[in-house]
PyMOL CGO cylinders between C-alpha atoms (Angstrom):
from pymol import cmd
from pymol.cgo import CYLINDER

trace = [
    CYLINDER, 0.00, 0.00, 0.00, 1.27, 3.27, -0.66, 0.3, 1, 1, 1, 1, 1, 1,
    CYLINDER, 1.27, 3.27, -0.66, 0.30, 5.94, 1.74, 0.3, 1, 1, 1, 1, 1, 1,
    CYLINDER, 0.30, 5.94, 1.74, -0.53, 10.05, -0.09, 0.3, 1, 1, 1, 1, 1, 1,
    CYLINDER, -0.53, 10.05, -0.09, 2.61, 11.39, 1.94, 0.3, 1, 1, 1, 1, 1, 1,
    CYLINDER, 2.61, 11.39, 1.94, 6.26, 11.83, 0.85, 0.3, 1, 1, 1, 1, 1, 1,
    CYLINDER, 6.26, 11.83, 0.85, 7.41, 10.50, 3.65, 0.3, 1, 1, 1, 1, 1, 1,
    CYLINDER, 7.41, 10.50, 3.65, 7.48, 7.89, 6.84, 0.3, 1, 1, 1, 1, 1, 1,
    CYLINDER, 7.48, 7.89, 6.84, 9.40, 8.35, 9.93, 0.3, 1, 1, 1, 1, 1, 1,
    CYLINDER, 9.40, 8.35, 9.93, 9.30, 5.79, 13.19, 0.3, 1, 1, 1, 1, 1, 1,
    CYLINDER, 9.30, 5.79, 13.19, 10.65, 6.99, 16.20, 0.3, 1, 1, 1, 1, 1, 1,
    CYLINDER, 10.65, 6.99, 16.20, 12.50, 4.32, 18.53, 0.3, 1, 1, 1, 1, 1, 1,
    CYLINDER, 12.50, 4.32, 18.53, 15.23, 4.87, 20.54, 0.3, 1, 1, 1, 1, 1, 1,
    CYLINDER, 15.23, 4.87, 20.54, 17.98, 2.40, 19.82, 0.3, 1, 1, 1, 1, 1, 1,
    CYLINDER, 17.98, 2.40, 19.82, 17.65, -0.64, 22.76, 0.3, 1, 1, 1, 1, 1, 1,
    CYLINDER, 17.65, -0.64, 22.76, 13.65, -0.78, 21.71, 0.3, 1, 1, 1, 1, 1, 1,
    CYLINDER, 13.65, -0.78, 21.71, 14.73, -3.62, 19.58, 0.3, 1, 1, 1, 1, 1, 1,
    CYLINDER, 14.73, -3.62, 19.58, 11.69, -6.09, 20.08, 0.3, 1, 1, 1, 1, 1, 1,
    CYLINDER, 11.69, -6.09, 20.08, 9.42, -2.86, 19.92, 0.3, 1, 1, 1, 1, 1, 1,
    CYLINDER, 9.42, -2.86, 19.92, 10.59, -1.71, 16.52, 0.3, 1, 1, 1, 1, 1, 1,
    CYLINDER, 10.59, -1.71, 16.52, 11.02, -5.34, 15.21, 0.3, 1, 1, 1, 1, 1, 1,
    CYLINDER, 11.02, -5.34, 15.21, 7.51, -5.40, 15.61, 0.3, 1, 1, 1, 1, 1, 1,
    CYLINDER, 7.51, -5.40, 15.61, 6.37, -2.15, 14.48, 0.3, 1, 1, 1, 1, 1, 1,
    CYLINDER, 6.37, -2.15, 14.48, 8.45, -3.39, 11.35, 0.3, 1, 1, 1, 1, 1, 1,
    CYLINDER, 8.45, -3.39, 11.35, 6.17, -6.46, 10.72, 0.3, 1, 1, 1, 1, 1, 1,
    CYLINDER, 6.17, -6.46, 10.72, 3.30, -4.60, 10.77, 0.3, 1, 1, 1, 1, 1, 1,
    CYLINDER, 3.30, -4.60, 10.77, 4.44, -2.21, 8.29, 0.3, 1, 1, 1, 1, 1, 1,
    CYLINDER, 4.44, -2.21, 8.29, 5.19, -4.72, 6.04, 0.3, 1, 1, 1, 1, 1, 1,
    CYLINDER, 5.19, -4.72, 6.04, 3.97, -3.67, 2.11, 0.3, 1, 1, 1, 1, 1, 1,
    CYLINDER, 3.97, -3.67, 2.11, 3.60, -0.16, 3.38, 0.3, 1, 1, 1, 1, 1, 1,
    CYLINDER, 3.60, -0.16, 3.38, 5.71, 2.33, 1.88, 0.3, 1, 1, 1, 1, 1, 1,
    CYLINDER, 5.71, 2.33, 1.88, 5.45, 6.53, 1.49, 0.3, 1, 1, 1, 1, 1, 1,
    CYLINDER, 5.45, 6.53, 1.49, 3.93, 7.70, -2.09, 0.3, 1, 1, 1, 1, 1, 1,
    CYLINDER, 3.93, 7.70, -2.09, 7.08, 7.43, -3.81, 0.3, 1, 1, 1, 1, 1, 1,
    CYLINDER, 7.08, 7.43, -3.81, 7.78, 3.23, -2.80, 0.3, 1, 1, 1, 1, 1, 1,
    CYLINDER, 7.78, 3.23, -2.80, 10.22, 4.14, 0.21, 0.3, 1, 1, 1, 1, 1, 1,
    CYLINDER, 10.22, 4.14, 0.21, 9.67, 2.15, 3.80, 0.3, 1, 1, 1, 1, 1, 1,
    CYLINDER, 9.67, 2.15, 3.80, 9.56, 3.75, 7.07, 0.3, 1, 1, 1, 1, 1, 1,
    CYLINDER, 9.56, 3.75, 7.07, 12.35, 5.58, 8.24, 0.3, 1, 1, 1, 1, 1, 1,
    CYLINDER, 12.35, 5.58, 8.24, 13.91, 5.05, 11.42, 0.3, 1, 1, 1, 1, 1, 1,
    CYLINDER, 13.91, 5.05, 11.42, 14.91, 8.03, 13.59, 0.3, 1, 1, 1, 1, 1, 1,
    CYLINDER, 14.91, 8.03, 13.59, 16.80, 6.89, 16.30, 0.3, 1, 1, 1, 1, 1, 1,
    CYLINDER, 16.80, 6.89, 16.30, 15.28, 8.72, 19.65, 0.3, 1, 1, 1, 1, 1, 1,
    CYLINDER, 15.28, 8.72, 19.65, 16.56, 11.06, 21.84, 0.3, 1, 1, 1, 1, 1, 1,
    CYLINDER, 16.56, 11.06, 21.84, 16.83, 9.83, 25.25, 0.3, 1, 1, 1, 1, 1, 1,
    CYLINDER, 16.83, 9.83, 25.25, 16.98, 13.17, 26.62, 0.3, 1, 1, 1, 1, 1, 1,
    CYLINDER, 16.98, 13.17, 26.62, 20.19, 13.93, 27.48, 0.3, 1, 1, 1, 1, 1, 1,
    CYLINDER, 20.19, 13.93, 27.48, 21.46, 15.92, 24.54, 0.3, 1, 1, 1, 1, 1, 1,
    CYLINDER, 21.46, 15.92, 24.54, 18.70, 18.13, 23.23, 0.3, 1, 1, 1, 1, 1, 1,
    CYLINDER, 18.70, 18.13, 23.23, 18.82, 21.36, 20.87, 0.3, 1, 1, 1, 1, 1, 1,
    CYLINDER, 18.82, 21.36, 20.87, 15.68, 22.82, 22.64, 0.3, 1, 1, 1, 1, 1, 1,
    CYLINDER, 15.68, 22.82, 22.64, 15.32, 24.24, 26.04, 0.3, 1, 1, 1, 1, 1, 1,
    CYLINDER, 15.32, 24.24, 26.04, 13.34, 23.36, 28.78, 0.3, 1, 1, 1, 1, 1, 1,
    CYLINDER, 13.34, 23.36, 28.78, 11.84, 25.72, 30.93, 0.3, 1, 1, 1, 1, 1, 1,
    CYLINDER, 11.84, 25.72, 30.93, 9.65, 23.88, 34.30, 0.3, 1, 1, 1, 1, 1, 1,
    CYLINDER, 9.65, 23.88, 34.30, 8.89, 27.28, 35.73, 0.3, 1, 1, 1, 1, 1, 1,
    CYLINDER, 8.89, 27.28, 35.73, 5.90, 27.27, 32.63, 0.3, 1, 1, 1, 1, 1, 1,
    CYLINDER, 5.90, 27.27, 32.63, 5.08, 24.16, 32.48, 0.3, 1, 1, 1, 1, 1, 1,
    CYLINDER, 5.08, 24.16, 32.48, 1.10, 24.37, 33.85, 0.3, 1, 1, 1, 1, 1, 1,
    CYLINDER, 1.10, 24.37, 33.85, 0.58, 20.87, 35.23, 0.3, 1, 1, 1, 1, 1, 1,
    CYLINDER, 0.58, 20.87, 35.23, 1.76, 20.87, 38.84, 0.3, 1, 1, 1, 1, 1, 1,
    CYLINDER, 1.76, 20.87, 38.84, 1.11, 17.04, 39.48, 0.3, 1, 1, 1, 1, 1, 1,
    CYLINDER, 1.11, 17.04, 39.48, 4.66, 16.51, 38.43, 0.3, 1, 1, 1, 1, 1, 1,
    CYLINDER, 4.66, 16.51, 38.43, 6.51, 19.83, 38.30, 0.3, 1, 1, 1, 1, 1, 1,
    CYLINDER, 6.51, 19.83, 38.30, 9.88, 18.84, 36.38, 0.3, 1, 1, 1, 1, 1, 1,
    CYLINDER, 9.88, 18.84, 36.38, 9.83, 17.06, 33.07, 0.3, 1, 1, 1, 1, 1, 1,
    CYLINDER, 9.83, 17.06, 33.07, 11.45, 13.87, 33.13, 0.3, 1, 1, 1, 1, 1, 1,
    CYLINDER, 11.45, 13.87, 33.13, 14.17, 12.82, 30.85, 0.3, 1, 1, 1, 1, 1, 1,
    CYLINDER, 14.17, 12.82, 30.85, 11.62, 10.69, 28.71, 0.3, 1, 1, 1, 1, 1, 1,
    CYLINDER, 11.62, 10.69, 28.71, 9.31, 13.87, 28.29, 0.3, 1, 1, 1, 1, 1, 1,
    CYLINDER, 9.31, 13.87, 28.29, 12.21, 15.29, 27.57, 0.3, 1, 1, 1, 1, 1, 1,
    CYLINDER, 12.21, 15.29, 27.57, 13.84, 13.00, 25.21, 0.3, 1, 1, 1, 1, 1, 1,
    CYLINDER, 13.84, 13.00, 25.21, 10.25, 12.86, 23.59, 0.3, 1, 1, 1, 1, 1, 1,
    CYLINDER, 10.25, 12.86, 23.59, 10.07, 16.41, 22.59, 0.3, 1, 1, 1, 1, 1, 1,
    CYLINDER, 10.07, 16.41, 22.59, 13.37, 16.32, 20.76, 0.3, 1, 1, 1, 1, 1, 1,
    CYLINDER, 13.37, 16.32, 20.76, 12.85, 12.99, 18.80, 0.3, 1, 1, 1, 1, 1, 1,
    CYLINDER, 12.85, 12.99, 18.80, 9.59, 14.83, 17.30, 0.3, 1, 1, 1, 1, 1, 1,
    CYLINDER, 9.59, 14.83, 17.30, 11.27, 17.85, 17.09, 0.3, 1, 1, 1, 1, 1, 1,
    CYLINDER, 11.27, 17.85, 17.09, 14.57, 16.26, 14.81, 0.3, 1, 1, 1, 1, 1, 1,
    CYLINDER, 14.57, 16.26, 14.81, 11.98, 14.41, 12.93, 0.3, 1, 1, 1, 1, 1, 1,
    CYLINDER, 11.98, 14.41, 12.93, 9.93, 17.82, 12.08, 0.3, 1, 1, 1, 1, 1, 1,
    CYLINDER, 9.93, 17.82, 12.08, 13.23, 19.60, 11.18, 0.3, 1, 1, 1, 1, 1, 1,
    CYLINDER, 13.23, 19.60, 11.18, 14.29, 16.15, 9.34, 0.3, 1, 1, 1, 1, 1, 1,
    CYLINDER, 14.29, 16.15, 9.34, 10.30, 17.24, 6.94, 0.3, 1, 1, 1, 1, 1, 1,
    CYLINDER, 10.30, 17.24, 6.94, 11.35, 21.05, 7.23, 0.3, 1, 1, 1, 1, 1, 1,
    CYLINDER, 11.35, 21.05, 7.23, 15.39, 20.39, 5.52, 0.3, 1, 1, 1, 1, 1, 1,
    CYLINDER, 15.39, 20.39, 5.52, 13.96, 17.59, 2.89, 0.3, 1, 1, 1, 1, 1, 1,
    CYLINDER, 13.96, 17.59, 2.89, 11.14, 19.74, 1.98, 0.3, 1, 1, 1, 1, 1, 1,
    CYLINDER, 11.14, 19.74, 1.98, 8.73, 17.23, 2.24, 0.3, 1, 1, 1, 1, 1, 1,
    CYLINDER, 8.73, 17.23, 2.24, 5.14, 18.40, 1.66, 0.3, 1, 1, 1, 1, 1, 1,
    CYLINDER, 5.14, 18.40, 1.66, 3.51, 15.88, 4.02, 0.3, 1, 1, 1, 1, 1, 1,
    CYLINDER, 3.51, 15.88, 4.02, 5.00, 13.71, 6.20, 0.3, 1, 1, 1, 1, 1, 1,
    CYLINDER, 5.00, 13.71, 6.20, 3.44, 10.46, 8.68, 0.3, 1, 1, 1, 1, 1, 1,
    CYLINDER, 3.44, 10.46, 8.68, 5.63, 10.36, 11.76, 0.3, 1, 1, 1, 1, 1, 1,
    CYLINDER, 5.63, 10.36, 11.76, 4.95, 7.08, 13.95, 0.3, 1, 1, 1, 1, 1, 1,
    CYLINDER, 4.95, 7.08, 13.95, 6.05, 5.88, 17.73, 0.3, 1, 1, 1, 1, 1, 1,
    CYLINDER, 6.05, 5.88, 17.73, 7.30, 2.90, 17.64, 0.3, 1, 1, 1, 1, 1, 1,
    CYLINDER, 7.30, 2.90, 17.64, 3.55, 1.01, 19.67, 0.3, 1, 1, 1, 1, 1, 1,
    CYLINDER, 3.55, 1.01, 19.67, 1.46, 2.65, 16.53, 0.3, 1, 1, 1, 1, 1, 1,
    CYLINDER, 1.46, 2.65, 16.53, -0.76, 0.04, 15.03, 0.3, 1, 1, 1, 1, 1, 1,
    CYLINDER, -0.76, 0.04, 15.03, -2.59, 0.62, 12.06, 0.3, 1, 1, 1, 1, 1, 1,
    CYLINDER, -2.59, 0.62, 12.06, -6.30, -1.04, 11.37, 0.3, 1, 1, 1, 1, 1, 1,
    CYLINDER, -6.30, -1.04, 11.37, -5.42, -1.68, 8.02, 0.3, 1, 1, 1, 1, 1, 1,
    CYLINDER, -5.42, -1.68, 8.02, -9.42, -1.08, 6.58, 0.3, 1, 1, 1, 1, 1, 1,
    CYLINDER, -9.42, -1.08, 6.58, -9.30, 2.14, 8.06, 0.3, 1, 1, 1, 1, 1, 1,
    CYLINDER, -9.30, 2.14, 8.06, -6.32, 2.79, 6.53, 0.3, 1, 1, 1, 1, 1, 1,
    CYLINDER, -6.32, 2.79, 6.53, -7.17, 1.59, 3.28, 0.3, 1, 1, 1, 1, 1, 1,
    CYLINDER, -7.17, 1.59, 3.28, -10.41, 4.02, 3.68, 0.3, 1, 1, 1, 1, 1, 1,
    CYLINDER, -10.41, 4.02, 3.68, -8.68, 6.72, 4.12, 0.3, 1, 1, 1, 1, 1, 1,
    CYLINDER, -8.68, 6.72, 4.12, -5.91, 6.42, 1.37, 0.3, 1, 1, 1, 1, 1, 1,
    CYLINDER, -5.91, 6.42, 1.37, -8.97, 5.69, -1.11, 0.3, 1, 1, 1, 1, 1, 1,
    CYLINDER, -8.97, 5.69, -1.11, -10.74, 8.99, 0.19, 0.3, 1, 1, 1, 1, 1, 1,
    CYLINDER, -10.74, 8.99, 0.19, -7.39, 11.02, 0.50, 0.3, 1, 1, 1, 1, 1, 1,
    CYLINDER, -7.39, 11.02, 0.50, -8.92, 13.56, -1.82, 0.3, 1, 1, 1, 1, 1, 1,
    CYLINDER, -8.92, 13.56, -1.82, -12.53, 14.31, 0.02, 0.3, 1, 1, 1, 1, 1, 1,
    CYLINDER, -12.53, 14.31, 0.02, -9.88, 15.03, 2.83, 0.3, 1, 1, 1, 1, 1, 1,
    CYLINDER, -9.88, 15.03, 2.83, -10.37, 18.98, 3.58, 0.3, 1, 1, 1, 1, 1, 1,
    CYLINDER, -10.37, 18.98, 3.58, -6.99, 21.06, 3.92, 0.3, 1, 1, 1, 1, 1, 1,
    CYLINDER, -6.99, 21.06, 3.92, -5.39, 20.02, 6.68, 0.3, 1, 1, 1, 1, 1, 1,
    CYLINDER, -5.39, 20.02, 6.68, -1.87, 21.29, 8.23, 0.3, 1, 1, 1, 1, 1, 1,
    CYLINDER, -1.87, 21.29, 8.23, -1.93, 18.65, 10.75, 0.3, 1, 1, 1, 1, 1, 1,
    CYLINDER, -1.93, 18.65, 10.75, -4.17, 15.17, 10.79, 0.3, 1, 1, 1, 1, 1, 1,
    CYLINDER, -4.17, 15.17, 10.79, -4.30, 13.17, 13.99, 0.3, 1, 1, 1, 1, 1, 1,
    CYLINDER, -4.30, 13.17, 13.99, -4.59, 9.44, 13.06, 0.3, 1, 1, 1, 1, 1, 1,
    CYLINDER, -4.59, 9.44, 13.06, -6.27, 8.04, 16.35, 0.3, 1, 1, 1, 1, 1, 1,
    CYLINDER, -6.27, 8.04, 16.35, -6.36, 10.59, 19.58, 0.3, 1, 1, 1, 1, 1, 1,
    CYLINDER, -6.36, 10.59, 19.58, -7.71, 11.15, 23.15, 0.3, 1, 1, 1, 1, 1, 1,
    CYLINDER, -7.71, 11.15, 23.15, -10.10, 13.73, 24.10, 0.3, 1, 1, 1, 1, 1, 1,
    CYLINDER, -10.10, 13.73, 24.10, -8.14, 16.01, 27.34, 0.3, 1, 1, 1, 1, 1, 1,
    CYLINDER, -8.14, 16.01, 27.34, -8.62, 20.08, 27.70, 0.3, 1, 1, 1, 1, 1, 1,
    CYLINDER, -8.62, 20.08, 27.70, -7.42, 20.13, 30.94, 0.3, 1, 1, 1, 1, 1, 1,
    CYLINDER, -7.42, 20.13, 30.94, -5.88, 23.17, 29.62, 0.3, 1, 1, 1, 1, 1, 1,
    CYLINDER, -5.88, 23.17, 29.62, -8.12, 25.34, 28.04, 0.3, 1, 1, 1, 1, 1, 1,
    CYLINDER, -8.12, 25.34, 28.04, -11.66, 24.91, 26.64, 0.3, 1, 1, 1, 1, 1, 1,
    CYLINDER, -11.66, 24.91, 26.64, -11.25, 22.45, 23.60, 0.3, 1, 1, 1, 1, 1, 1,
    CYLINDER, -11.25, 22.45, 23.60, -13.20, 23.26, 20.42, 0.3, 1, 1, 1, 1, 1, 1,
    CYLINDER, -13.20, 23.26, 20.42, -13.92, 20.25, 18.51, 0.3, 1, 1, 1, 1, 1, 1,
    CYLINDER, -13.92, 20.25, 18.51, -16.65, 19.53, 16.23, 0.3, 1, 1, 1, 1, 1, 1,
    CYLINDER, -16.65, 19.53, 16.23, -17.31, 16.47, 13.78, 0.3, 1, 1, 1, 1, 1, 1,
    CYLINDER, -17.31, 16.47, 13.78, -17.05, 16.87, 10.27, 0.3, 1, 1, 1, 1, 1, 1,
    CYLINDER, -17.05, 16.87, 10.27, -19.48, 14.76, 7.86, 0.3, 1, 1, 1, 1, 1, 1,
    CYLINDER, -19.48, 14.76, 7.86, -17.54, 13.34, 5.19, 0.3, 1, 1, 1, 1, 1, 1,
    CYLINDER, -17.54, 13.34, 5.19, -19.74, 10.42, 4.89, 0.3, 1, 1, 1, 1, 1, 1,
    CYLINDER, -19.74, 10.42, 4.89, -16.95, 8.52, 3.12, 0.3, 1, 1, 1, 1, 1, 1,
    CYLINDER, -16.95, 8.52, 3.12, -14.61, 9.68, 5.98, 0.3, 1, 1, 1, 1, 1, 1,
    CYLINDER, -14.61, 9.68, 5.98, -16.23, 8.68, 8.85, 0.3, 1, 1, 1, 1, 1, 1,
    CYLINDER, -16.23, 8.68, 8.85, -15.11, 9.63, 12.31, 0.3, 1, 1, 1, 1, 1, 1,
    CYLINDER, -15.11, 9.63, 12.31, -13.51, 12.54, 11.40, 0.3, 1, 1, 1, 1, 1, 1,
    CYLINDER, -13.51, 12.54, 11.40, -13.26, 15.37, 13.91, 0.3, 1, 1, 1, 1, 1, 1,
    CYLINDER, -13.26, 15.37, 13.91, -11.75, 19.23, 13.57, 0.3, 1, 1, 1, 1, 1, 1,
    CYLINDER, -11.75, 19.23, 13.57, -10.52, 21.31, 16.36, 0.3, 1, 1, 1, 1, 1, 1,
    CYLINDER, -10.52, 21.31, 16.36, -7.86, 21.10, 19.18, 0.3, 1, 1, 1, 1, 1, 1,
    CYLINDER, -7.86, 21.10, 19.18, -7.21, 19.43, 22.66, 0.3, 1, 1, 1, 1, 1, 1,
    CYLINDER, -7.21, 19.43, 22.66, -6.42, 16.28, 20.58, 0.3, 1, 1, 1, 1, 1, 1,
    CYLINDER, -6.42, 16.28, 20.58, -3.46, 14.40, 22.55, 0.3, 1, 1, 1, 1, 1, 1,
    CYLINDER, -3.46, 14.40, 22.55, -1.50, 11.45, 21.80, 0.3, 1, 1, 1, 1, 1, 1,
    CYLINDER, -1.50, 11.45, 21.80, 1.45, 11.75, 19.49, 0.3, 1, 1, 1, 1, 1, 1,
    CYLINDER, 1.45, 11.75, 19.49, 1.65, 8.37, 18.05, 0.3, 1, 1, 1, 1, 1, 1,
    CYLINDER, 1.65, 8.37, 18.05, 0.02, 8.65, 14.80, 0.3, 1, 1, 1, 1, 1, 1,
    CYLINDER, 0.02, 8.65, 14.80, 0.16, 11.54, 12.92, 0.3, 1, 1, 1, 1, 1, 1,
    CYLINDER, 0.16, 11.54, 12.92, 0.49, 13.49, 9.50, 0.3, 1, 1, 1, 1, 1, 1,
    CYLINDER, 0.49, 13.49, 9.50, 1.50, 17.21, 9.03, 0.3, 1, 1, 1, 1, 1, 1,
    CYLINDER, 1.50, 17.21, 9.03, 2.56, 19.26, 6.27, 0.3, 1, 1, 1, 1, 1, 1,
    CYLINDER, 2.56, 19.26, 6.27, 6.33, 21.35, 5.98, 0.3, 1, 1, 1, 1, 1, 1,
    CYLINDER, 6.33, 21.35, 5.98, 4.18, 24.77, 7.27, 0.3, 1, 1, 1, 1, 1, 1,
    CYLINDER, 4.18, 24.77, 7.27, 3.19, 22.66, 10.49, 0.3, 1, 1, 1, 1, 1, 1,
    CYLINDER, 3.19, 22.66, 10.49, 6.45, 20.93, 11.14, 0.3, 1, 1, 1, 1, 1, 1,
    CYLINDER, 6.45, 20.93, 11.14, 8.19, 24.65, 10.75, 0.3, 1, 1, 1, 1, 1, 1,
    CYLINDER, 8.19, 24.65, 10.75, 5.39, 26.19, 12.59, 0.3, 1, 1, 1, 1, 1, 1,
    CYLINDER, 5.39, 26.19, 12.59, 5.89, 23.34, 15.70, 0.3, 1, 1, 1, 1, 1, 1,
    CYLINDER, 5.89, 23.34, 15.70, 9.52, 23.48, 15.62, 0.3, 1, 1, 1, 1, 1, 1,
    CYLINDER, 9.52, 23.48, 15.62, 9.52, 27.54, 16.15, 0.3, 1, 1, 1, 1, 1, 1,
    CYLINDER, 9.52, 27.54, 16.15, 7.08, 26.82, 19.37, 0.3, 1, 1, 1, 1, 1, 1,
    CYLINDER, 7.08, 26.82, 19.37, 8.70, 24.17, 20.85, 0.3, 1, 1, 1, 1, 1, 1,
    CYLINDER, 8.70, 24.17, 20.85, 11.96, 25.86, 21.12, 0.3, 1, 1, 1, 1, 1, 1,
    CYLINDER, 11.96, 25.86, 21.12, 11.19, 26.01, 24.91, 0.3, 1, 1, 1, 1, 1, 1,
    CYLINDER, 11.19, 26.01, 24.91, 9.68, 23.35, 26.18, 0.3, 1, 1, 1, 1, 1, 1,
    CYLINDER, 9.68, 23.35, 26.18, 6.95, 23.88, 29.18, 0.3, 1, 1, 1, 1, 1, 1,
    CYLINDER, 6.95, 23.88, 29.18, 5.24, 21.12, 29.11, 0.3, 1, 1, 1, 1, 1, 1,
    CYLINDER, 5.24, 21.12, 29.11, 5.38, 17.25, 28.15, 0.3, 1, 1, 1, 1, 1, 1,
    CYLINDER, 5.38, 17.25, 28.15, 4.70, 16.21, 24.20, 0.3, 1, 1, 1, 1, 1, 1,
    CYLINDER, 4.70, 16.21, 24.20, 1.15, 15.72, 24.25, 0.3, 1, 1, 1, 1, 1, 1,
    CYLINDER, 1.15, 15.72, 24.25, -0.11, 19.00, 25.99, 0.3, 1, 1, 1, 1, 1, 1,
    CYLINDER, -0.11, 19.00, 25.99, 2.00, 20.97, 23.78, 0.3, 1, 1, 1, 1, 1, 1,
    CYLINDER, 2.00, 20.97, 23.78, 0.81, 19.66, 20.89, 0.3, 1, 1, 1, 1, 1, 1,
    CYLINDER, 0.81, 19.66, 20.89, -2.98, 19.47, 21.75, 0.3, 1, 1, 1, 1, 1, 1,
    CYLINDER, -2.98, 19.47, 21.75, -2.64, 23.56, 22.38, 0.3, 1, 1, 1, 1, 1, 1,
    CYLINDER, -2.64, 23.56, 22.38, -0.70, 23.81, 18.78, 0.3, 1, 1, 1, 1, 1, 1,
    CYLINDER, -0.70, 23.81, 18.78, -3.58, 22.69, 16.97, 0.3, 1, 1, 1, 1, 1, 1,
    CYLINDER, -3.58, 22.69, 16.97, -5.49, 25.76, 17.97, 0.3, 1, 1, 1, 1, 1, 1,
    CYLINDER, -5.49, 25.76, 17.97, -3.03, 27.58, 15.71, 0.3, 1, 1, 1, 1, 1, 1,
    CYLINDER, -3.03, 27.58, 15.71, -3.41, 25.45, 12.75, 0.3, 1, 1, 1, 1, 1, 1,
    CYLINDER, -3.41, 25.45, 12.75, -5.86, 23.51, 10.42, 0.3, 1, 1, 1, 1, 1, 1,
    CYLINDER, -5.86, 23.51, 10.42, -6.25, 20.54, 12.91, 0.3, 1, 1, 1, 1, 1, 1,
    CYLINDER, -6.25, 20.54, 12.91, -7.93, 17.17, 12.11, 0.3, 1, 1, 1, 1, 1, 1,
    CYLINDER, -7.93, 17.17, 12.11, -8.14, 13.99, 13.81, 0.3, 1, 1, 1, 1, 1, 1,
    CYLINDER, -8.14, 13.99, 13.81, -10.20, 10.54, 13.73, 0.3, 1, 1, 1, 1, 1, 1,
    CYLINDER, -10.20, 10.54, 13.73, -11.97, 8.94, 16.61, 0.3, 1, 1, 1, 1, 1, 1,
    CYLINDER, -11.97, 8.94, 16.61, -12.45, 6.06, 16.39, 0.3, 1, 1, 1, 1, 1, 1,
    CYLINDER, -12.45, 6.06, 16.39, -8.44, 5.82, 15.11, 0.3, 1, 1, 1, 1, 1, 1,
    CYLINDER, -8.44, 5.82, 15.11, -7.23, 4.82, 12.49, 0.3, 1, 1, 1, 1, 1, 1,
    CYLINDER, -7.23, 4.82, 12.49, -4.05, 4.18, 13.88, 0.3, 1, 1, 1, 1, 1, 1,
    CYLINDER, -4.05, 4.18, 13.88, -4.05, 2.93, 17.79, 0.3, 1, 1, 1, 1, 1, 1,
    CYLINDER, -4.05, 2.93, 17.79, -1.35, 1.83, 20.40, 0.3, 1, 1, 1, 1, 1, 1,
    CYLINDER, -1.35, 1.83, 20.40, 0.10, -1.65, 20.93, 0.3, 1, 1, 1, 1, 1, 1,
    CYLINDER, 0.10, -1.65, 20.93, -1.46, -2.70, 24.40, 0.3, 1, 1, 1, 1, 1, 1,
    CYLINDER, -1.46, -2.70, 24.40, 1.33, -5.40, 25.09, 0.3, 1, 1, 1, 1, 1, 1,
    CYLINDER, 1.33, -5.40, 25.09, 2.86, -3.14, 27.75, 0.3, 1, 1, 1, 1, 1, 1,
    CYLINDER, 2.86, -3.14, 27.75, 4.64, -6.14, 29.05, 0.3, 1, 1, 1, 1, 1, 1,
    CYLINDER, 4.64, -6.14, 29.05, 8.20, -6.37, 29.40, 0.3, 1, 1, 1, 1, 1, 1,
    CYLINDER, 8.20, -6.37, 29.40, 10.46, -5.55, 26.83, 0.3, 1, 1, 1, 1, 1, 1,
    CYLINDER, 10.46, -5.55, 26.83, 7.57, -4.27, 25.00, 0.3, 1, 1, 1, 1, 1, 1,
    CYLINDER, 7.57, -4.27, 25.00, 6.99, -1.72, 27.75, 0.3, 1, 1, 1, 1, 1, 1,
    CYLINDER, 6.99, -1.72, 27.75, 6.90, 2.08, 26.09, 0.3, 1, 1, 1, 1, 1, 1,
    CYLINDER, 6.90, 2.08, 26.09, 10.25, 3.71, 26.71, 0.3, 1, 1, 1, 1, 1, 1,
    CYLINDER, 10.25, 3.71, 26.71, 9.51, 7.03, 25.72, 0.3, 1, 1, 1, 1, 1, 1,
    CYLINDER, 9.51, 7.03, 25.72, 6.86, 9.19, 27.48, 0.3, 1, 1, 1, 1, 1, 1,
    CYLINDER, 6.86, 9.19, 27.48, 5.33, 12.54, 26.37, 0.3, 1, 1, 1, 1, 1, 1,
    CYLINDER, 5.33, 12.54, 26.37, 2.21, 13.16, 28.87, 0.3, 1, 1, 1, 1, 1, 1,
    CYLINDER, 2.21, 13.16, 28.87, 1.97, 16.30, 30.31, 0.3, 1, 1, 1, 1, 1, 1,
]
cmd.load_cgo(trace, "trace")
């Protein structure tokens, strides 16, 4: 199957062997619109990062420093947006290494592509949170597209497509960090054309056992 976008990026950080072995498998016969497989980009492990991080912003006071995985987190998305931004890719689908694609959805959606509405940003399977602010989301009736939502608040950052303006856009506003990966981005997508599906297209691995326990974490 070849996905609309011009590229695919996976996220893992280097010791996730049995993690990305897997995500691997399941990508099997998926490749970006030009015939190229997923991309590895090795993760950051959050000890040598280009952005900074600021805890005296962050607004969640549950856990008041961010830890070296939120940390980490941020700058493996962020290299992978600047990675879009210096190839000049127009769209781009950037994966953690638990996403999980229901492969009708998926199909669905590639078939659709063009009923798709102009998006800068399109959230492949997220959680509803505005702890933060009041969240504005509304569906959007694409009969053919079902599950389709526009709007903000969206969190999860396993799944996703964005265009070169978003990555560039993201990059700028993450150069301080105040807050983990998810609420970040979920306040981002007030400042963009935001789109998501619930139910996802794209969900989590729930084997959270052992070595297949997620090593990276973005909450806020």
């Amino acid at each position: 199957m070849k996905l609309p976008v011009d590229a695919i990026y996976f996220i893992s950080l280097s010791k996730a062997v049995h993690r990305r072995r897997k995500l691997l498998d399941h990508l099997k016969g998926i490749t970006d619109i030009n015939g190229k497989e997923a991309q590895w980009h090795i993760a950051n492990d959050g000890n040598n990062v280009s952005h900074r991080v600021d805890n005296t912003l962050k607004r969640s006071r549950n856990r008041p420093n961010m830890s070296l995985g939120e940390i980490g987190c941020c700058a493996s998305h962020r290299e992978v947006w600047n990675k879009i931004i210096q190839e000049g890719h127009q769209t781009a689908l950037v994966l953690e290494d638990d996403a999980r694609f229901d492969m009708a959805k998926l199909t669905n959606l590639v078939n659709n592509w063009h009923k798709l509405p102009h998006f800068d940003f399109l959230h492949l399977g997220w959680n509803y949170y505005a702890g933060y602010k009041e969240q504005t989301i509304e569906a959007v009736d694409i009969p053919e597209l079902p599950g389709l939502w526009k709007g903000d608040g969206m969190w999860l950052t396993h799944a996703y497509i964005m265009t070169n303006w978003c990555a560039l856009d993201w990059f700028n506003r993450t150069m301080v960090q105040n807050n983990g990966l998810d609420g970040m981005t979920a306040d981002m997508q007030s400042y963009c054309d935001a789109y998501g599906f619930r139910p996802h297209i794209c969900g989590q691995d729930r084997n959270s056992s052992g070595l297949m326990r997620s090593q990276i974490h973005h909450t806020g």
